[in-house]
C-alpha positions as CSV (number, residue, x, y, z in Angstrom):
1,X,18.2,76.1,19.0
2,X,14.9,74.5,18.9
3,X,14.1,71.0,16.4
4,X,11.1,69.6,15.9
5,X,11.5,65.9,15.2
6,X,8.7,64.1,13.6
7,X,9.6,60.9,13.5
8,X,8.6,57.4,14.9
9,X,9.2,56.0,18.5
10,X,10.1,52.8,20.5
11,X,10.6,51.9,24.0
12,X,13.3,49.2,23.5
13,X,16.2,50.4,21.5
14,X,17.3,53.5,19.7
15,X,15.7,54.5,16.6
16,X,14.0,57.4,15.5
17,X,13.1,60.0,17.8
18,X,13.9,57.5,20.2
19,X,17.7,57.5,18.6
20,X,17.6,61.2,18.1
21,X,16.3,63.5,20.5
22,X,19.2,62.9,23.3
23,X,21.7,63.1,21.1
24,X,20.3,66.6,19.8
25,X,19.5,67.0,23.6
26,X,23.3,66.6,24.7
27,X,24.4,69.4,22.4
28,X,22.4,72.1,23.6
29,X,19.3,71.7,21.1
30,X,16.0,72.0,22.9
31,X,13.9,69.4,20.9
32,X,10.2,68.8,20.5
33,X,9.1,65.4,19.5
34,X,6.1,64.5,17.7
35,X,5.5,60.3,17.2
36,X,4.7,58.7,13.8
37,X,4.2,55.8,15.7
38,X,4.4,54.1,18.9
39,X,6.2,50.8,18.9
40,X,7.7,48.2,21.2
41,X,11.2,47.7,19.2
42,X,11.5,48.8,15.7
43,X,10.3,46.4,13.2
44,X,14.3,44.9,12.5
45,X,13.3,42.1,15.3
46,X,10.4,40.9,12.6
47,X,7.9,41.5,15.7
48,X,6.6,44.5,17.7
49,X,3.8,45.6,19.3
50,X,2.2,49.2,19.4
51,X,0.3,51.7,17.4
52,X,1.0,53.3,14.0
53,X,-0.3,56.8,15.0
54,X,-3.1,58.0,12.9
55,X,-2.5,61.1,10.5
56,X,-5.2,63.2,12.1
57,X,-3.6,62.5,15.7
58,X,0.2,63.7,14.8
59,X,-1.8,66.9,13.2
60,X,-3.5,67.2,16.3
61,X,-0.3,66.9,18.6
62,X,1.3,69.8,16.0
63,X,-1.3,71.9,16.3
64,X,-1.4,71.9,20.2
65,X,2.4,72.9,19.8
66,X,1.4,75.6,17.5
67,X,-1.5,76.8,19.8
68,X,1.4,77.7,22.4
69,X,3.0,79.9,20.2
70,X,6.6,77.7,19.3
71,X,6.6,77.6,15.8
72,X,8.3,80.9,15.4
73,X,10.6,79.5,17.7
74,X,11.5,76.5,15.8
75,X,14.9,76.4,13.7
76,X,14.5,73.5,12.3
77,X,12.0,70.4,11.3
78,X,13.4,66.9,11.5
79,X,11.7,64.2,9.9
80,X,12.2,60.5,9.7
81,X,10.7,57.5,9.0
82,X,7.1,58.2,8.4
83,X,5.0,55.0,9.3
84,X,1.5,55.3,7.0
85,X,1.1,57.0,4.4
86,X,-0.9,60.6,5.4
87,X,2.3,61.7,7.6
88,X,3.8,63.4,4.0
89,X,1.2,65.8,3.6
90,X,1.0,66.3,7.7
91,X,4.9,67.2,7.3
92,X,4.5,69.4,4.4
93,X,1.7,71.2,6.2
94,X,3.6,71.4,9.4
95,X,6.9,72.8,7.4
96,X,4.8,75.5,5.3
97,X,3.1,76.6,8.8
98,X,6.5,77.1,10.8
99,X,8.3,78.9,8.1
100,X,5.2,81.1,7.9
101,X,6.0,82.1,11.6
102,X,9.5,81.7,11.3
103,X,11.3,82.4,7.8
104,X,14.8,81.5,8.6
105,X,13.5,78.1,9.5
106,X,14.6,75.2,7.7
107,X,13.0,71.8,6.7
108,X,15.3,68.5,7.1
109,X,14.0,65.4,5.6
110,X,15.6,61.9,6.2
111,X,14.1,59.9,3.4
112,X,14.3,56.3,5.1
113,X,12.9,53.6,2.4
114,X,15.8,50.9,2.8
115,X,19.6,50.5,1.8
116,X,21.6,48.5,-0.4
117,X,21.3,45.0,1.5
118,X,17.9,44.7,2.6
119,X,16.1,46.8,-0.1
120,X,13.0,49.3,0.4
121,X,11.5,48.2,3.9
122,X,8.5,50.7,3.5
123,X,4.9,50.7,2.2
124,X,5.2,50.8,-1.7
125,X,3.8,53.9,-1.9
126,X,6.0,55.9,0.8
127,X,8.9,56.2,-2.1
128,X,6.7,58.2,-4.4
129,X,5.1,60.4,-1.9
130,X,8.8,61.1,-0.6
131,X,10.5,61.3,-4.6
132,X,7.5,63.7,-5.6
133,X,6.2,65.8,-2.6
134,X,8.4,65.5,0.5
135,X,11.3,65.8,-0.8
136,X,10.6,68.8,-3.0
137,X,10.0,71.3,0.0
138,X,12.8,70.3,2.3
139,X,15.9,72.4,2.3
140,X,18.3,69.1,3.9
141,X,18.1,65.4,2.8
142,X,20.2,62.9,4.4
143,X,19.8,60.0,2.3
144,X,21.7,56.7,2.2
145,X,23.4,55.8,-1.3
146,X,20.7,53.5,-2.2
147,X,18.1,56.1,-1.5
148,X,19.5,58.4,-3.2
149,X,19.4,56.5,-6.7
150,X,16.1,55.3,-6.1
151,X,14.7,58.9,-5.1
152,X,16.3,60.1,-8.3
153,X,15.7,57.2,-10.3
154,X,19.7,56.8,-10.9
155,X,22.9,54.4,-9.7
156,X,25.3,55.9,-8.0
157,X,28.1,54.0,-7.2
158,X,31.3,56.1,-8.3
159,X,32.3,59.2,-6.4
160,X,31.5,60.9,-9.7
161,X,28.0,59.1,-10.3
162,X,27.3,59.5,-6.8
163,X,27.3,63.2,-7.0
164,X,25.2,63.7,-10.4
165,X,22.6,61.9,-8.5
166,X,23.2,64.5,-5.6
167,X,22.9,67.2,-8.3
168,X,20.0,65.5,-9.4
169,X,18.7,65.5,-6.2
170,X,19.0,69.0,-5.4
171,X,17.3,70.1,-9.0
172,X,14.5,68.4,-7.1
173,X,14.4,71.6,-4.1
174,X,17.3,70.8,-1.6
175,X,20.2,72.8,-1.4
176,X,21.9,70.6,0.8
177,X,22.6,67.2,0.4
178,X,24.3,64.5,2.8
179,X,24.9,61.0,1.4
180,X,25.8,58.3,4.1
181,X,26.3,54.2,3.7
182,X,29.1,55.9,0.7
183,X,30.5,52.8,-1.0
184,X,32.5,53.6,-3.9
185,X,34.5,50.5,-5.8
186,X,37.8,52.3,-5.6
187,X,37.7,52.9,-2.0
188,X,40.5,51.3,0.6
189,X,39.6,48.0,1.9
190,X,37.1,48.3,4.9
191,X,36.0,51.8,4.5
192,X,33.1,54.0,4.0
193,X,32.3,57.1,3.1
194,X,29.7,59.9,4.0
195,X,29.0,62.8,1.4
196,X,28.0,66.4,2.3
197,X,27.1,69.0,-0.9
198,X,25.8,72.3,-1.0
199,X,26.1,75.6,-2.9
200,X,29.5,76.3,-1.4
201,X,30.8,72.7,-2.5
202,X,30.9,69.2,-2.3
203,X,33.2,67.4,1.0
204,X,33.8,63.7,1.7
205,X,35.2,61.8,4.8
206,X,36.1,58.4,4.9
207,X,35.9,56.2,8.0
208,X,36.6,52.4,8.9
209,X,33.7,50.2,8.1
210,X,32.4,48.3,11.4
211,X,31.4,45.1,10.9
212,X,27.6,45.4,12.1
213,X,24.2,46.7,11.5
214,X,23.2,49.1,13.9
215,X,19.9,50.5,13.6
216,X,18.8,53.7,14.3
217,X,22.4,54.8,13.5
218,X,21.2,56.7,10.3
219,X,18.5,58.5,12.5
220,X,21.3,59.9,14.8
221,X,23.6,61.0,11.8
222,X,20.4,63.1,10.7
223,X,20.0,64.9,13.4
224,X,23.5,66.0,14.8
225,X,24.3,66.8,10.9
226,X,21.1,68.8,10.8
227,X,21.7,71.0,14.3
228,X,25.7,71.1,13.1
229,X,24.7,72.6,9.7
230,X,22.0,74.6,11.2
231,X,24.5,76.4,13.6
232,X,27.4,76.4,11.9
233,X,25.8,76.8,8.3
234,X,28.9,75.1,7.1
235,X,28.4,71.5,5.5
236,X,32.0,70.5,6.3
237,X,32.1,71.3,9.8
238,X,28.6,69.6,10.5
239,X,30.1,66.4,8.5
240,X,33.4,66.7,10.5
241,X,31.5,66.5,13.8
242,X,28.9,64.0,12.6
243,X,31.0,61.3,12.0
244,X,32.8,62.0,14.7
245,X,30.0,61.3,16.9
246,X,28.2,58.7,15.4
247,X,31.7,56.3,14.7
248,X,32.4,56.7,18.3
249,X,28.4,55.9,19.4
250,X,29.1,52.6,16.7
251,X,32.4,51.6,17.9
252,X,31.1,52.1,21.5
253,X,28.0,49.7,20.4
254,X,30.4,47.1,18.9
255,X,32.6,46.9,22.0
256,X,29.6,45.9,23.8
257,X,28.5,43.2,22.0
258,X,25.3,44.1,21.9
259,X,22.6,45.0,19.2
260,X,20.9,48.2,20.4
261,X,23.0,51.6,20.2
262,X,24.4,52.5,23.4
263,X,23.5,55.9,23.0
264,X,23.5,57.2,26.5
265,X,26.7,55.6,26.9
266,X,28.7,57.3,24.3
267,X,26.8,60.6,24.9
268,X,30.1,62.5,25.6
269,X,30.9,61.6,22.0
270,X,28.2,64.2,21.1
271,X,29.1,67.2,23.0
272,X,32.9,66.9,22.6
273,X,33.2,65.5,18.9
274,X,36.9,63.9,18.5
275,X,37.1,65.3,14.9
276,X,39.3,62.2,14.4
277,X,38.7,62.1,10.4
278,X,39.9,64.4,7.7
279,X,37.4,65.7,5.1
280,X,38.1,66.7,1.5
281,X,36.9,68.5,-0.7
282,X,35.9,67.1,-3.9
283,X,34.3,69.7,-5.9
């Protein structure tokens, strides 16, 4: 399988492509990264340093991959947070090009604006571009709770509100769906939830709730749900194995006490999945 992952990149810390190619990597997916941008440490620290990579120059680096022949090679496109503005349309472009050389290709969109606690964290107009043209052509979105009501203007907070805004969401082009940072009020104490729909039906898995943020955390989930679902073309294996792996990379994190994701230490976690927590059906 071969992914290519437009998203943004740091040298200290783990988010982005930064947090997703070596996850992707450890499971056998041969992944092509193209930068949004160029950072120090992703902007969580209040500070960084580094380029936001022009529009122009990520078209240029896709085209140079295009000029060796990949795209009917690719599986999959993986896109994440998108930096300025002019990445959308460079996405779109790049998705309509590799599905012209590859049909059974598939477009995965993560659309990072913000989450519950901390609000949208991205340039005002990156919502609309992502609610009106982004989103429309992918065939995956992974968003969390709060992006999902804002991208389709709705609040979900029950499991049954929560999935008329997935509906919602996939009247808008997607025909899959997975909804992390879950948080329902009639859950257990100390719990969330991660929600995966598609034609076949609608599955939810439940998992302790560790007492940290951990950036870059929703970058990985993307990914290893996206090569899951791409391989297995089943929504609740590629949930069952996701969680897996990214609660294990989080508790892995926490026992270190430190901020970043240790995400070469829990690598193992990736390519041998526990499958530690049961997933339901719901609809």
């Amino acid at each position: 399988m071969k992914i290519l992952s437009i998203q943004s990149a740091v040298a200290y810390g783990h988010v982005g492509n930064s947090a997703a190619v070596f996850p992707l990597q450890r499971i056998g997916v041969e992944v092509l990264p193209v930068y949004t941008v160029n950072f120090s440490n992703h902007t969580g620290y209040g500070a960084w340093r580094g380029p936001m990579i022009s529009p122009d120059d990520v078209r240029e680096v896709v085209t140079g991959i295009e000029e060796r022949g990949a795209f009917g090679e690719i599986d999959a496109v993986l896109s994440g947070y998108q930096g300025g503005e002019g990445i959308g349309e460079v996405i779109i472009d790049t998705v309509a090009r590799v599905k012209a050389a590859n049909p059974n290709a598939i477009y995965a969109c993560d659309p990072v604006m913000g989450n519950a606690k901390s609000g949208c964290f991205v340039a005002p107009a990156i919502p609309v571009l992502l609610r009106e043209r982004v989103v429309p052509v992918a065939d995956i979105i992974t968003p969390n709770q709060f992006e999902l009501g804002f991208l389709t203007e709705t609040e979900p907070d029950s499991l049954e509100s929560t999935l008329d805004s997935v509906d919602a969401a996939r009247a808008m082009g997607p025909s899959t769906v997975l909804v992390t940072s879950v948080e329902r009020p009639d859950r257990p104490e100390g719990t969330i939830e991660m929600l995966a729909v598609d034609d076949a039906g609608a599955w939810i898995v439940q998992t302790p709730h560790l007492p940290f943020k951990a950036n870059g955390s929703g970058d990985v989930t993307a990914a290893l749900f996206t090569a899951h679902y791409r391989r297995t073309g089943s929504a609740a294996e590629a949930l069952a194995a996701a969680t897996s792996s990214v609660f294990d990379l989080l508790q892995t994190t926490l026992d270190s006490g430190e901020r970043e994701l240790k995400l070469v230490e829990a690598q193992d976690f990736y390519a041998n999945p526990r499958l530690q927590f049961e997933v339901t059906q719901v609809r």
